[in-house]
PyMOL Python script that loads the backbone (N, CA, C, O; Angstrom):
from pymol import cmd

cmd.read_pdbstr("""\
ATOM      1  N   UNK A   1      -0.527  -8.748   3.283  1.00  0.00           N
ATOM      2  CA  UNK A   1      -1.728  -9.535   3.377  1.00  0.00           C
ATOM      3  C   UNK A   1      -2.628  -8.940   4.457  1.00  0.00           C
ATOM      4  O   UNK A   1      -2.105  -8.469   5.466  1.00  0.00           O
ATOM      5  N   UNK A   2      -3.777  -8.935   4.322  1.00  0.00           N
ATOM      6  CA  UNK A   2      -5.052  -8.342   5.368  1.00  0.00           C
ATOM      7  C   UNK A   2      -5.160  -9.443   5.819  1.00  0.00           C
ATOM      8  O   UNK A   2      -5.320 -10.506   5.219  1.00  0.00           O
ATOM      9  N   UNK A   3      -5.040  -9.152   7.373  1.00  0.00           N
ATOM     10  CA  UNK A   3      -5.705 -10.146   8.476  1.00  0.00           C
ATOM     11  C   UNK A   3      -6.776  -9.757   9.335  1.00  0.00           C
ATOM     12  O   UNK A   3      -7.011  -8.550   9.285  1.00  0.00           O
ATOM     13  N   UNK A   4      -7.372 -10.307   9.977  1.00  0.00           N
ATOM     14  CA  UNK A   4      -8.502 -10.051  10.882  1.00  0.00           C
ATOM     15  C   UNK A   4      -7.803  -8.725  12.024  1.00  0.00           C
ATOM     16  O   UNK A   4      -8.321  -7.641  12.291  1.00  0.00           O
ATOM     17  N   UNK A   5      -6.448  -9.307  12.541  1.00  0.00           N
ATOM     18  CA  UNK A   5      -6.030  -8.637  13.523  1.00  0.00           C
ATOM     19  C   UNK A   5      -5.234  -7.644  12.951  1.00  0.00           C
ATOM     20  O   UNK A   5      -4.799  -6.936  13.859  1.00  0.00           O
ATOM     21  N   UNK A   6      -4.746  -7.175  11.567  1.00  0.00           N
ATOM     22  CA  UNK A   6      -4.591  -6.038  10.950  1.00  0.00           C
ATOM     23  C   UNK A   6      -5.736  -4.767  11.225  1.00  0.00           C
ATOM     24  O   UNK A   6      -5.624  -3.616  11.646  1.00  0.00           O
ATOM     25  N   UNK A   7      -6.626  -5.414  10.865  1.00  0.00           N
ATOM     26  CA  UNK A   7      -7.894  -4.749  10.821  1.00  0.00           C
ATOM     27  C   UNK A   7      -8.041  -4.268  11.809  1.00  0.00           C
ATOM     28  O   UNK A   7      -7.944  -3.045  11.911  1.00  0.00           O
ATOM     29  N   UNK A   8      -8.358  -5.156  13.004  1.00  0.00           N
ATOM     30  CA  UNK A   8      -8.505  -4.992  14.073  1.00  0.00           C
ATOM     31  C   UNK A   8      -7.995  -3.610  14.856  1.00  0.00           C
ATOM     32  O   UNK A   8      -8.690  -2.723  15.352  1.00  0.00           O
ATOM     33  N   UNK A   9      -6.199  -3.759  14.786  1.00  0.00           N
ATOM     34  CA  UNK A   9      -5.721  -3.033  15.179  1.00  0.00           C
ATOM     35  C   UNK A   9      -5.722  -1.508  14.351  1.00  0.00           C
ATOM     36  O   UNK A   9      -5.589  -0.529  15.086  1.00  0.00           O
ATOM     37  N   UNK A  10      -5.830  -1.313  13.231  1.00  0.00           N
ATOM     38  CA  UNK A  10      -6.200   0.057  12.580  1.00  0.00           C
ATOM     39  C   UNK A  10      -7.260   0.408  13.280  1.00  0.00           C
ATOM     40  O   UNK A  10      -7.113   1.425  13.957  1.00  0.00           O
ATOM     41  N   UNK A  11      -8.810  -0.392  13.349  1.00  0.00           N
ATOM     42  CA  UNK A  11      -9.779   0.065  14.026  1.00  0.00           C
ATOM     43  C   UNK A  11      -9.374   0.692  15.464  1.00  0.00           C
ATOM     44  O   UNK A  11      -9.912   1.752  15.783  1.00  0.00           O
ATOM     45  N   UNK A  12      -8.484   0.107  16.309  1.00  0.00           N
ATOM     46  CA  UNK A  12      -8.356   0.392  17.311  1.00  0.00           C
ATOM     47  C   UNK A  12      -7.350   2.154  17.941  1.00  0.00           C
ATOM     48  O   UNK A  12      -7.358   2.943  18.887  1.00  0.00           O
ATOM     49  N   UNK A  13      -6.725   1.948  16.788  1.00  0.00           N
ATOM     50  CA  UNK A  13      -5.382   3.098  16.956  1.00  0.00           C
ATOM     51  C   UNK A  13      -6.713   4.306  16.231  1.00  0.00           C
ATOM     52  O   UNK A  13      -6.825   5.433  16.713  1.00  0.00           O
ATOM     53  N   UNK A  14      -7.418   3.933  15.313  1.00  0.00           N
ATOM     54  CA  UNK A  14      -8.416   5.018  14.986  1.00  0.00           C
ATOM     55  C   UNK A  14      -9.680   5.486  15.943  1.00  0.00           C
ATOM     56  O   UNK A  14     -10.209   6.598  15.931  1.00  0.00           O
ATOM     57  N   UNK A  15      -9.995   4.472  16.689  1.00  0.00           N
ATOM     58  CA  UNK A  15     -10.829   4.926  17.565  1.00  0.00           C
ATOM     59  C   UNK A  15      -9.690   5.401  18.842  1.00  0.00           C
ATOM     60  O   UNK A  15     -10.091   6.213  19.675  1.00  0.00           O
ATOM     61  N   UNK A  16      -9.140   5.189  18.881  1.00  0.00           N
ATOM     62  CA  UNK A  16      -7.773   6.117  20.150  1.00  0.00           C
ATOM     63  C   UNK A  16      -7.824   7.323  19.372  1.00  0.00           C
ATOM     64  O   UNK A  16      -8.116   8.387  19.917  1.00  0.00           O
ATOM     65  N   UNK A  17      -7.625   7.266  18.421  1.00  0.00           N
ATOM     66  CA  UNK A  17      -7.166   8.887  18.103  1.00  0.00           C
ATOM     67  C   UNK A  17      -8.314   9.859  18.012  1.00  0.00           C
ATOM     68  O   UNK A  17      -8.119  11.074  17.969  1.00  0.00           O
ATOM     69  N   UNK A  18      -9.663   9.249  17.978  1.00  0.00           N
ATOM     70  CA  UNK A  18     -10.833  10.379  18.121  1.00  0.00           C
ATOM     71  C   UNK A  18     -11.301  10.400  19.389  1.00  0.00           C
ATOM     72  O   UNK A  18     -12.248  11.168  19.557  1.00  0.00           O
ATOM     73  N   UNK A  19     -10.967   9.855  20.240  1.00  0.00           N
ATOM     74  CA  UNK A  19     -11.079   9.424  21.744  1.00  0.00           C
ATOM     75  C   UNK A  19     -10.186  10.359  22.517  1.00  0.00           C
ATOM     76  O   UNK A  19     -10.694  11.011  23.429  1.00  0.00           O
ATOM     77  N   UNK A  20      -9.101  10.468  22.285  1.00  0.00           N
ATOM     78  CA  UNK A  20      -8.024  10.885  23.341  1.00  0.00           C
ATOM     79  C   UNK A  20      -6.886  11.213  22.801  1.00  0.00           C
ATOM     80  O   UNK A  20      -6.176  11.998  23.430  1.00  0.00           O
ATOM     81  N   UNK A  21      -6.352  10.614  21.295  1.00  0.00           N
ATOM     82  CA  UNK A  21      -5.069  11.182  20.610  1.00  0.00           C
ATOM     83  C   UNK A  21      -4.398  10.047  20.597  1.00  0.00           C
ATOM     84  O   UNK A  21      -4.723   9.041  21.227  1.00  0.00           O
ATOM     85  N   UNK A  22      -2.903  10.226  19.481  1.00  0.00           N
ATOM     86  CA  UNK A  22      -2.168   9.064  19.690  1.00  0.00           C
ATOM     87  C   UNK A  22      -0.796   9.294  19.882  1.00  0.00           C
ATOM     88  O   UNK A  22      -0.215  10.205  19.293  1.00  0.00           O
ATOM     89  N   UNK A  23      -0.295   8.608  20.587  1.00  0.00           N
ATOM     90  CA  UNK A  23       1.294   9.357  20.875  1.00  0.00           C
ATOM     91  C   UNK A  23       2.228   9.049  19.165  1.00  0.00           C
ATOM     92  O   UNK A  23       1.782   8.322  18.278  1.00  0.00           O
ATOM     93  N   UNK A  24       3.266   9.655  19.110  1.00  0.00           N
ATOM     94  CA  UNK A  24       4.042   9.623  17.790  1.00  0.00           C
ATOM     95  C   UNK A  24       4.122   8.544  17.210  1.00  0.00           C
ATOM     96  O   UNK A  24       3.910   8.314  16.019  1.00  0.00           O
ATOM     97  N   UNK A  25       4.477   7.740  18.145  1.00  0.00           N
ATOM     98  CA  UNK A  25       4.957   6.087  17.997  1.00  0.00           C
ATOM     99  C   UNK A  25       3.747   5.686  17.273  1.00  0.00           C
ATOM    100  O   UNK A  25       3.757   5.360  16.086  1.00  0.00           O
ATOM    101  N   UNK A  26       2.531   5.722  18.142  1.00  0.00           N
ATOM    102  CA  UNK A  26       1.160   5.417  17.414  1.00  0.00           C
ATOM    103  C   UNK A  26       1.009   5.595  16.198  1.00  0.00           C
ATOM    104  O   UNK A  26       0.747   4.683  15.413  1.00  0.00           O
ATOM    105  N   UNK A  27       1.199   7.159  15.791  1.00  0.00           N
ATOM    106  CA  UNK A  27       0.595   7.933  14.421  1.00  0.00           C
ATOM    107  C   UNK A  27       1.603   7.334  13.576  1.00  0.00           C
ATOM    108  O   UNK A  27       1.435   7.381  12.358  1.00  0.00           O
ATOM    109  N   UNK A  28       2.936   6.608  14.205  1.00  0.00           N
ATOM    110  CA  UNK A  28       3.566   6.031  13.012  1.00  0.00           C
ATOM    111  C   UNK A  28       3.001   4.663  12.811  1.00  0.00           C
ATOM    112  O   UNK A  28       2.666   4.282  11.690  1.00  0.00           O
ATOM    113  N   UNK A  29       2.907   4.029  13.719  1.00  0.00           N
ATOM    114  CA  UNK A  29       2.329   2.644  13.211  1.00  0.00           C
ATOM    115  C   UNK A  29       1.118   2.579  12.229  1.00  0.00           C
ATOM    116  O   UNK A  29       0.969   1.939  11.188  1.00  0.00           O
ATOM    117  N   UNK A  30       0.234   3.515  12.948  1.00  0.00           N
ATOM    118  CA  UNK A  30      -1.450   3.793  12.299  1.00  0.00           C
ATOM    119  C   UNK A  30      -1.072   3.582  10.694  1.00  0.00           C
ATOM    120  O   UNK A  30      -1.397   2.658   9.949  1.00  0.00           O
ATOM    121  N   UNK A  31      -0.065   5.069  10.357  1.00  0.00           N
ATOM    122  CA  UNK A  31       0.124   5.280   9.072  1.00  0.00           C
ATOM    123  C   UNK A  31       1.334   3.841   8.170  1.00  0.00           C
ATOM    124  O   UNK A  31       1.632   3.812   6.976  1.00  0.00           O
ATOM    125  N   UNK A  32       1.654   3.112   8.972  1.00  0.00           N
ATOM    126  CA  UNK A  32       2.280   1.563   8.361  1.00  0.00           C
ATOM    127  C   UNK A  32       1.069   0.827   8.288  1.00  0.00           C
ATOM    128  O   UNK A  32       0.827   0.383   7.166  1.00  0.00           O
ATOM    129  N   UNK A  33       0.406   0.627   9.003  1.00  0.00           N
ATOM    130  CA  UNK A  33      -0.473  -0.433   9.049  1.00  0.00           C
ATOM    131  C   UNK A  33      -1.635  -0.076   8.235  1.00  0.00           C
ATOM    132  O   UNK A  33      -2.357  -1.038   7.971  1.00  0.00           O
ATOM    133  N   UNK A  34      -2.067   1.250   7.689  1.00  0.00           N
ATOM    134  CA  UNK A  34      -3.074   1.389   6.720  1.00  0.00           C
ATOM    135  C   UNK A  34      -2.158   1.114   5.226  1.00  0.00           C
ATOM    136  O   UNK A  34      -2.569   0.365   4.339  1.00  0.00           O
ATOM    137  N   UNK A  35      -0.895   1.851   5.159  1.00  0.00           N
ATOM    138  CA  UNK A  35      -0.064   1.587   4.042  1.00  0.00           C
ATOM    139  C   UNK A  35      -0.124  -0.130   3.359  1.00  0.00           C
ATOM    140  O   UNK A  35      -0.275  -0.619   2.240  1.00  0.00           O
ATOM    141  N   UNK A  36       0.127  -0.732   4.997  1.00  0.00           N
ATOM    142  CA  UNK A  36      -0.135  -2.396   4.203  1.00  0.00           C
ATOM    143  C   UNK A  36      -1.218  -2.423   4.090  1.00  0.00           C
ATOM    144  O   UNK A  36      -1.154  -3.437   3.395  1.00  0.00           O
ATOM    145  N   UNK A  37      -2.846  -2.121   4.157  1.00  0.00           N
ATOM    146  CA  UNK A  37      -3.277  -2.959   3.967  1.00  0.00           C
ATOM    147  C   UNK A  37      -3.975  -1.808   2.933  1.00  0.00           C
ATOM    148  O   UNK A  37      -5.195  -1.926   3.050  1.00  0.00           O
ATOM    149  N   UNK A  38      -3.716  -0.980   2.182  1.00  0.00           N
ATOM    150  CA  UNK A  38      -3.902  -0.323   0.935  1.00  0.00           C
ATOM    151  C   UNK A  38      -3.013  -1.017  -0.014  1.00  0.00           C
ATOM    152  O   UNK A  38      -3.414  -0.969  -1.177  1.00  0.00           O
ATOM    153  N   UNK A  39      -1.959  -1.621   0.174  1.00  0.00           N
ATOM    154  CA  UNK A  39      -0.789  -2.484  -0.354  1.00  0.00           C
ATOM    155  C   UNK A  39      -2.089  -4.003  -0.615  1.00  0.00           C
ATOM    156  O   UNK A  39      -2.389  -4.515  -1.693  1.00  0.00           O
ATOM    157  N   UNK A  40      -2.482  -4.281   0.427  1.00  0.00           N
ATOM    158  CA  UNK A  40      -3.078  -5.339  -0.077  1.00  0.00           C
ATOM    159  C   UNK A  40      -4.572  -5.729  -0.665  1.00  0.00           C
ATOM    160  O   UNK A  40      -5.033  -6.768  -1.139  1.00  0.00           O
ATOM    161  N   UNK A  41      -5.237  -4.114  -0.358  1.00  0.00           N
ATOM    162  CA  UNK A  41      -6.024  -3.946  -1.407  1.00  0.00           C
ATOM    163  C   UNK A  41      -6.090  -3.664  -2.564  1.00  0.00           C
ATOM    164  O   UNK A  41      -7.056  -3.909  -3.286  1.00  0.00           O
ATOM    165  N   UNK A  42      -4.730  -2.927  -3.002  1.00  0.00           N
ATOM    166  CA  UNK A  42      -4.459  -2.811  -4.774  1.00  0.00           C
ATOM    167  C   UNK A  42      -4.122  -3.892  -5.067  1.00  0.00           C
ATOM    168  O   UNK A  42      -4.747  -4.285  -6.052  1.00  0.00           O
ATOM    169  N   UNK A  43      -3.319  -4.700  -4.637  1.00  0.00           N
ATOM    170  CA  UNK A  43      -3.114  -6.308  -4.972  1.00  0.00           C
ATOM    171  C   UNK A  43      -4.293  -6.999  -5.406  1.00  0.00           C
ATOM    172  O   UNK A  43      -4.506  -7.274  -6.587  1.00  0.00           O
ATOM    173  N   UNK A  44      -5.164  -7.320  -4.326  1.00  0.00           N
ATOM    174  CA  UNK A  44      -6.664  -7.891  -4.541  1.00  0.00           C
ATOM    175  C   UNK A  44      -7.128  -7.077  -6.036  1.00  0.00           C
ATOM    176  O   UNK A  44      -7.479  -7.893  -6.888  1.00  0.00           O
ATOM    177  N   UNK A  45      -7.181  -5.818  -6.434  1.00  0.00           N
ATOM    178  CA  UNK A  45      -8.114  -5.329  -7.258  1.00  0.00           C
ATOM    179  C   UNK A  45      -7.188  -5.433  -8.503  1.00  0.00           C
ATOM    180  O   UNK A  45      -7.742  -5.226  -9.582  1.00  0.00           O
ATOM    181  N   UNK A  46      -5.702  -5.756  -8.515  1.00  0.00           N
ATOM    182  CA  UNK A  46      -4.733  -5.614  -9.923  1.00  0.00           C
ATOM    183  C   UNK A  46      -5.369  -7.648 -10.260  1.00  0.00           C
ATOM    184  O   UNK A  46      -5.988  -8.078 -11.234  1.00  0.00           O
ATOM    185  N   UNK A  47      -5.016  -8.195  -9.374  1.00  0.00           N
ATOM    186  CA  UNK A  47      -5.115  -9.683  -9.668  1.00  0.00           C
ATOM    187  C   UNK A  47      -6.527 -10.181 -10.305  1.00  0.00           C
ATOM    188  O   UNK A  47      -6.693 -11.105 -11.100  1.00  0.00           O
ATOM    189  N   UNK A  48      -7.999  -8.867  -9.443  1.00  0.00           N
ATOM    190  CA  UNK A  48      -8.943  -9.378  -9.839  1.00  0.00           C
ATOM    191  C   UNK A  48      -9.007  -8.945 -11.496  1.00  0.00           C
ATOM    192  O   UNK A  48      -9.455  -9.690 -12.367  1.00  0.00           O
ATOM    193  N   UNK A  49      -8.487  -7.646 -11.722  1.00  0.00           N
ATOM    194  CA  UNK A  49      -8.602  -7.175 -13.428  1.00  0.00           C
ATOM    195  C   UNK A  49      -7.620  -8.072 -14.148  1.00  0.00           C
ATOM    196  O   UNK A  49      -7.761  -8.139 -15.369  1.00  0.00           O
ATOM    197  N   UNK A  50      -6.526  -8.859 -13.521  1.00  0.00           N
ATOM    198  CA  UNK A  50      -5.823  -9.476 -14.298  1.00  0.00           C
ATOM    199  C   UNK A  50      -6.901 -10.792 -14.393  1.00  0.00           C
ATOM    200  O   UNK A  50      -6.549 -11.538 -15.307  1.00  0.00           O
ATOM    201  N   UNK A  51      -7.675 -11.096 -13.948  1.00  0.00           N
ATOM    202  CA  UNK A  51      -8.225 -12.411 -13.914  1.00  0.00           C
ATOM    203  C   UNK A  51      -9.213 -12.591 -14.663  1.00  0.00           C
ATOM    204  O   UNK A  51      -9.877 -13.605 -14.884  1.00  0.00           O
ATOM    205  N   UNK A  52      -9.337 -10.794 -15.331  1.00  0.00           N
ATOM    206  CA  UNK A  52     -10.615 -10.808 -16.363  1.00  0.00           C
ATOM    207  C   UNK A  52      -9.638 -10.404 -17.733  1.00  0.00           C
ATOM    208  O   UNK A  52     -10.203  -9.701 -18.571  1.00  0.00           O
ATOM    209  N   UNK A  53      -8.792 -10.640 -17.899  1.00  0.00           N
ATOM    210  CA  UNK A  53      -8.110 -10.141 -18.896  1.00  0.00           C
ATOM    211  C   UNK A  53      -7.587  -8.745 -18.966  1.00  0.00           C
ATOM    212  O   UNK A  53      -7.288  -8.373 -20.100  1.00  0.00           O
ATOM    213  N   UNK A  54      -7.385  -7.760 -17.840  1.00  0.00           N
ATOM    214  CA  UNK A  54      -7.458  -6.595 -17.877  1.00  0.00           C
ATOM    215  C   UNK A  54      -5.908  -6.235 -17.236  1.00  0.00           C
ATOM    216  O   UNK A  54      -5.778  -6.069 -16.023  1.00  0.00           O
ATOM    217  N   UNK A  55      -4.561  -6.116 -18.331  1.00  0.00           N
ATOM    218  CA  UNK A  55      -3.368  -6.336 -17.666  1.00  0.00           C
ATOM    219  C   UNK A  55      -2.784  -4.862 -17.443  1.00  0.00           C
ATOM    220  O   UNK A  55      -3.334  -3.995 -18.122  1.00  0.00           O
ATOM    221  N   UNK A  56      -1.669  -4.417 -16.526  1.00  0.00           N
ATOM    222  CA  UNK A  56      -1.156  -2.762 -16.379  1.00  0.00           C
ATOM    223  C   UNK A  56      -0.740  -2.662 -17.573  1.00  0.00           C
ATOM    224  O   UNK A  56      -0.633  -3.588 -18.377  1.00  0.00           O
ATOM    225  N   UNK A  57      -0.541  -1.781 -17.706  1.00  0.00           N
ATOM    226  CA  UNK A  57       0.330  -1.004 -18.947  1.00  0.00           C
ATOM    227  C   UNK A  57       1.934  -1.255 -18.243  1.00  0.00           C
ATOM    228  O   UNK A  57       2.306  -1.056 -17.087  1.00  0.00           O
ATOM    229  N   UNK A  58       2.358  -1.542 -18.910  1.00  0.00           N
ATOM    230  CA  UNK A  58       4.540  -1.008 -19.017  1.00  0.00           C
ATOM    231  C   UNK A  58       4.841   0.288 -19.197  1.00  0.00           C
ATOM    232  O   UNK A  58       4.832   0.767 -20.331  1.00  0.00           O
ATOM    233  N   UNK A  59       5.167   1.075 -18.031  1.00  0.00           N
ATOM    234  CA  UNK A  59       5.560   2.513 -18.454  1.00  0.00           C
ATOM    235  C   UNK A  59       6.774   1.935 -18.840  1.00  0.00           C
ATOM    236  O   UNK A  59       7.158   0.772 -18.720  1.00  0.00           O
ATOM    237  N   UNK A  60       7.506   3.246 -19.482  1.00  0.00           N
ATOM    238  CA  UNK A  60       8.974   3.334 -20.229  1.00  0.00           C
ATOM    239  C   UNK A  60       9.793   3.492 -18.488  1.00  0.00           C
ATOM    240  O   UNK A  60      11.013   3.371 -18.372  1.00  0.00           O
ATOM    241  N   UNK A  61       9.436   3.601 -18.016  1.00  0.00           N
ATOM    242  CA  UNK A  61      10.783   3.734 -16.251  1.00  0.00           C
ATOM    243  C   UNK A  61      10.108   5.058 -15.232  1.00  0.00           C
ATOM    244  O   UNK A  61       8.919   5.365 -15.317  1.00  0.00           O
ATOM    245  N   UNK A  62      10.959   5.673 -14.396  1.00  0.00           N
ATOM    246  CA  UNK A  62       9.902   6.026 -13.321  1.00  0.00           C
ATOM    247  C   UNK A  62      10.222   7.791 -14.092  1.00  0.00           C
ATOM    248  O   UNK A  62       9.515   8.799 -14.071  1.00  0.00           O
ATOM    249  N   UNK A  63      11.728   7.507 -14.773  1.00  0.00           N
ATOM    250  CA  UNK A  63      12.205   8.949 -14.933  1.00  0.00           C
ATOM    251  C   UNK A  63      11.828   9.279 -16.413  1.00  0.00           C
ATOM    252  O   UNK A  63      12.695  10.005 -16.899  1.00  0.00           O
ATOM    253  N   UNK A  64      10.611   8.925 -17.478  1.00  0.00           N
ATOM    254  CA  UNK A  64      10.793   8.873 -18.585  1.00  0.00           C
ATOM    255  C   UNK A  64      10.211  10.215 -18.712  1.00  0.00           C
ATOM    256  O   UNK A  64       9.774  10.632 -17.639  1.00  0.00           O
ATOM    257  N   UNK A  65      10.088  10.944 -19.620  1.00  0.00           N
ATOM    258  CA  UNK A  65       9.822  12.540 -20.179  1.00  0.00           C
ATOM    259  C   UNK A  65       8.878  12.221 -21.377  1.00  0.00           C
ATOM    260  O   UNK A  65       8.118  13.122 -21.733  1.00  0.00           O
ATOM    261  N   UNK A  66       8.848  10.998 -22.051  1.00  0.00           N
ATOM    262  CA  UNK A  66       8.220  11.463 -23.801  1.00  0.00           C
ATOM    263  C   UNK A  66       6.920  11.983 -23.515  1.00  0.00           C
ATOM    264  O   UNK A  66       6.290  12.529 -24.421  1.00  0.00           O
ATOM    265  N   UNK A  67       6.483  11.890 -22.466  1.00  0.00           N
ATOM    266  CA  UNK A  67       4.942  12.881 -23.046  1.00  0.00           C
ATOM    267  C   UNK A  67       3.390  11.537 -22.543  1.00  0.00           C
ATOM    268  O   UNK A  67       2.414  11.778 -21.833  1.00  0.00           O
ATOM    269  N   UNK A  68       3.715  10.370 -23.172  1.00  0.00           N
ATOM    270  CA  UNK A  68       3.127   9.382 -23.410  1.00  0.00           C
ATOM    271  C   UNK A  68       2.620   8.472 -22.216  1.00  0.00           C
ATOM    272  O   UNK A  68       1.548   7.901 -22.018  1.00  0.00           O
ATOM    273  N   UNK A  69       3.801   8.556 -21.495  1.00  0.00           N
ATOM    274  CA  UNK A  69       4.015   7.931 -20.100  1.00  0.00           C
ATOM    275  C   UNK A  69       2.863   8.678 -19.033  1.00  0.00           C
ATOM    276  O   UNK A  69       1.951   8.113 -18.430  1.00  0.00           O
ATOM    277  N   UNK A  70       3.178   9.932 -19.019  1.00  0.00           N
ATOM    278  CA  UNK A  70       2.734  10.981 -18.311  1.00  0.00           C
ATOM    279  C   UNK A  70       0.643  10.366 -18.567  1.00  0.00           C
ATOM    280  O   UNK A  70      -0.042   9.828 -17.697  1.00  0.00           O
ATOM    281  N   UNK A  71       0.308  10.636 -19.650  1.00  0.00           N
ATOM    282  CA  UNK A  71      -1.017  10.650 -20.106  1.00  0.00           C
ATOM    283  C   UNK A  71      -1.850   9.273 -20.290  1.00  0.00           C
ATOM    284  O   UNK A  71      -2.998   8.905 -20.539  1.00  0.00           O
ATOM    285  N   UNK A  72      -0.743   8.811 -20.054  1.00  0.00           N
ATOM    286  CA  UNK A  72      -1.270   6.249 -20.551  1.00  0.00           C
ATOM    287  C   UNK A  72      -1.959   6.404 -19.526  1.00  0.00           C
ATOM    288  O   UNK A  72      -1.616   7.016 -18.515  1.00  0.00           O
ATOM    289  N   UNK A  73      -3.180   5.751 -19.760  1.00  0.00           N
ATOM    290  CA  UNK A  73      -3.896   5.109 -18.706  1.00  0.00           C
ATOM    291  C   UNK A  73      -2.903   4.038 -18.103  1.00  0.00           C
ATOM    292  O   UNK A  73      -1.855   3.649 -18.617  1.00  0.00           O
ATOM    293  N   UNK A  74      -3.584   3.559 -16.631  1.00  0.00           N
ATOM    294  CA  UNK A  74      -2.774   2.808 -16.169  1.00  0.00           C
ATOM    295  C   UNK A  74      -2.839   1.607 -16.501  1.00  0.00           C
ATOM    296  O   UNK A  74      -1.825   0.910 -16.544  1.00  0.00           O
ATOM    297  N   UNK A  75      -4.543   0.957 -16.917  1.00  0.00           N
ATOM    298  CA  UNK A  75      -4.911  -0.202 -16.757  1.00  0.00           C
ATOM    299  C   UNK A  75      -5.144   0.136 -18.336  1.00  0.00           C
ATOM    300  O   UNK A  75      -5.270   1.293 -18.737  1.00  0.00           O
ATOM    301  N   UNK A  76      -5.192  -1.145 -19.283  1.00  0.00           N
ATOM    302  CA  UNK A  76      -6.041  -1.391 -20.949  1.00  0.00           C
ATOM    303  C   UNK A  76      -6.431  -2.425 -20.418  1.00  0.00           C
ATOM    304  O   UNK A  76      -6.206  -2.924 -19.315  1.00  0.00           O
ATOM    305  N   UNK A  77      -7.252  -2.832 -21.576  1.00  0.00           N
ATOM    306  CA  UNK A  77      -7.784  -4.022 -22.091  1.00  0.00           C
ATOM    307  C   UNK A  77      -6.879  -5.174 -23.210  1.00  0.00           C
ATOM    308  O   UNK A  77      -6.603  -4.895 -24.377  1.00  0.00           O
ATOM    309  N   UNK A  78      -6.622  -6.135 -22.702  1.00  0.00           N
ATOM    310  CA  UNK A  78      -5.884  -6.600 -23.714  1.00  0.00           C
ATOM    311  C   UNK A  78      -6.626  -8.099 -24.679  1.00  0.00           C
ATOM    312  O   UNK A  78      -6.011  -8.589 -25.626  1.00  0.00           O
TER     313      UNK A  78
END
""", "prot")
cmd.dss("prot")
cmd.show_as("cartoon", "prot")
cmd.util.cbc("prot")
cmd.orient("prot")
């Protein structure tokens, strides 16, 4: 979920790092804390296309080969 103080703090670890740098610890959090809230912007944008009728596709699994999987759009119209 995006919070004010999510935000907040990405803004902050990003303006450190063009400022002065960020120690390891930092560059790991930075890169968690944008992960969630890219996590909770595909959420927001899957729920809003689901809310217009616009559902994912079902791939066949993560390891499938037929060809089909590879080339499906992600999103149809249903």
């Amino acid at each position: 979920m995006i919070t004010r103080e999510l935000i907040q703090r990405i803004n902050e670890l990003s303006r450190k790092q063009r400022a002065e740098g960020l120690t390891p610890g930092e560059k790991e959090e930075q890169q968690k804390l944008r992960n969630l809230y890219l996590k909770g912007i595909r959420a927001k944008v899957a729920d809003a296309l689901e809310s217009h009728g616009i559902k994912p596709v079902k791939k066949h699994n993560n390891s499938c080969r037929c060809g089909h999987c590879a080339t499906e759009k992600r999103w149809k119209n249903n």
